[in-house]
C-alpha positions as CSV (number, residue, x, y, z in Angstrom):
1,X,-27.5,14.2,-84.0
2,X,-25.9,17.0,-81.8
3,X,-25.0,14.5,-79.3
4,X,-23.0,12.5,-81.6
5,X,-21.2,15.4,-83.6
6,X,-17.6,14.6,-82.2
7,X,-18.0,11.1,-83.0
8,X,-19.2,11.9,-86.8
9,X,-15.9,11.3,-88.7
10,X,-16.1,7.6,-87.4
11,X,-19.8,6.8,-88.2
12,X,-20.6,5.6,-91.4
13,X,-23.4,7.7,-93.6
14,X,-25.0,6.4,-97.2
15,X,-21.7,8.6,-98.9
16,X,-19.5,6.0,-97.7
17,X,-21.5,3.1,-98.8
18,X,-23.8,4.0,-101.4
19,X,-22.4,5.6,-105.3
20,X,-25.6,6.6,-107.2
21,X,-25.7,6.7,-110.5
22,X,-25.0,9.9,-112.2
23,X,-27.1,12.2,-111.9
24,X,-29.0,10.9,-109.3
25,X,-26.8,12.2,-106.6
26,X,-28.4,14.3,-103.4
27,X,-26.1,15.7,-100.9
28,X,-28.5,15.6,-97.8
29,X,-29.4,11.9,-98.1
30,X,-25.3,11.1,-98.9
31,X,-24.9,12.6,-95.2
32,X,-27.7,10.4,-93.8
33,X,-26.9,7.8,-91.0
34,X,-26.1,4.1,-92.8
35,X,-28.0,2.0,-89.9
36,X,-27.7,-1.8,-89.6
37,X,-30.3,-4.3,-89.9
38,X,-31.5,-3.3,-86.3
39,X,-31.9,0.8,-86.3
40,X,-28.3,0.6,-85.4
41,X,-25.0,2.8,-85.8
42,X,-22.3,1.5,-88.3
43,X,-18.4,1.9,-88.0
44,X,-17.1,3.8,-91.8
45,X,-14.1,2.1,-90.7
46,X,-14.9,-1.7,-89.2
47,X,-13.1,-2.1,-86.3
48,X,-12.9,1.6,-85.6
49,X,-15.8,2.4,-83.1
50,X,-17.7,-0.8,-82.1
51,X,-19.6,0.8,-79.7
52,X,-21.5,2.1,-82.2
53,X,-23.3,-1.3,-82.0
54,X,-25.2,0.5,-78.7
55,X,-26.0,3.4,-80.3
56,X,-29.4,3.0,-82.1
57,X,-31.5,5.6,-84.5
58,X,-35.1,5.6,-84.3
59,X,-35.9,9.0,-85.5
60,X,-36.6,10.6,-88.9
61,X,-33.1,10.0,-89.8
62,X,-33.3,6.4,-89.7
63,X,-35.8,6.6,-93.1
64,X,-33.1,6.9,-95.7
65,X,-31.9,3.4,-94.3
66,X,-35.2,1.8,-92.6
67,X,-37.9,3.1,-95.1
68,X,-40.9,4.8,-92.8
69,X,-40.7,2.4,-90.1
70,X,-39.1,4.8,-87.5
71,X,-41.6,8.2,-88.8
72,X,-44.9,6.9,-89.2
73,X,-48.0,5.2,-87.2
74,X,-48.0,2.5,-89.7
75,X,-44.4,2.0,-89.7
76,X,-44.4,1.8,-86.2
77,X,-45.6,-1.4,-85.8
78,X,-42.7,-2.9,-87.9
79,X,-40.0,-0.9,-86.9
80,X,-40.1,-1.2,-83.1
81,X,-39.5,-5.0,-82.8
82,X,-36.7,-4.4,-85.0
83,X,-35.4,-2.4,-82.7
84,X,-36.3,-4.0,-79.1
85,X,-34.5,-7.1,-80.9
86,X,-31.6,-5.3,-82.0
87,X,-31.4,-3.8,-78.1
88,X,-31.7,-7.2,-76.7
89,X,-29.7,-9.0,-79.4
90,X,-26.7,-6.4,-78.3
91,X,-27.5,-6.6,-74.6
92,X,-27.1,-10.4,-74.6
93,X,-24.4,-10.6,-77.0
94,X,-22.4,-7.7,-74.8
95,X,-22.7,-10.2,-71.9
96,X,-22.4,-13.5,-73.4
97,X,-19.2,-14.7,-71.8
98,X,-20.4,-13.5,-68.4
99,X,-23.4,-16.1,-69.2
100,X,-21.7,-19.1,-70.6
101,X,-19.4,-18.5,-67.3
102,X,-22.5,-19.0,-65.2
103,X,-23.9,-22.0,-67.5
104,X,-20.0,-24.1,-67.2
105,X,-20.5,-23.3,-63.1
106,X,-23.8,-24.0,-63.0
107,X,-22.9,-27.0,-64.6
108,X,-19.9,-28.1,-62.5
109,X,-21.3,-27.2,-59.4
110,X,-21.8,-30.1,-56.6
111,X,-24.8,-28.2,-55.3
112,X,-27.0,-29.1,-58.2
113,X,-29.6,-31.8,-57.0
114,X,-29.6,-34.6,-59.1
115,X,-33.2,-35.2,-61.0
């Protein structure tokens, strides 16, 4: 996660979510990425980085908060349409005004032939 070291103090990790009970604490999965439903980033803060939204984690560091889905043949199978939805979801949501702009003057335009 080299690439996103300057951005670490905003993303959120299992620490900032998660309280084991005691004894059961473990310092490397605490510092592991907290992922949303769709392999991606999460804000610690909310409101504090929402491009993180775009920034998925299909790697090894994803199993801590997607199970083996992301590391193994078997997983695989689950774990990438998770993810191409998650990549389209955000895609389409990014652009959604842009859309309904094009639906209302689709809508209103005199051009359309009538059926």
């Amino acid at each position: 996660m080299l690439e996103l070291a300057d951005h670490l103090p905003v993303i959120a990790t299992w620490r900032d979510m998660y309280t084991p009970p005691p004894g059961e604490e473990d310092e490397g999965l605490a510092g592991s990425a907290y992922l949303g439903a769709n392999f991606e980033m999460t804000e610690k803060v909310p409101g504090t980085a929402p491009w993180l939204n775009a920034v998925f984690n299909f790697s090894r560091g994803a199993q801590m908060s997607m199970g083996p889905m992301p590391i193994g043949l078997s997983g695989i199978k689950y774990g990438v349409p998770r993810l191409v939805h998650g990549i389209t979801r955000q895609l389409f949501v990014s652009d959604a005004a842009q859309y309904f702009d094009g639906m209302k003057t689709w809508q209103d335009s005199d051009d359309v032939a009538e059926p």
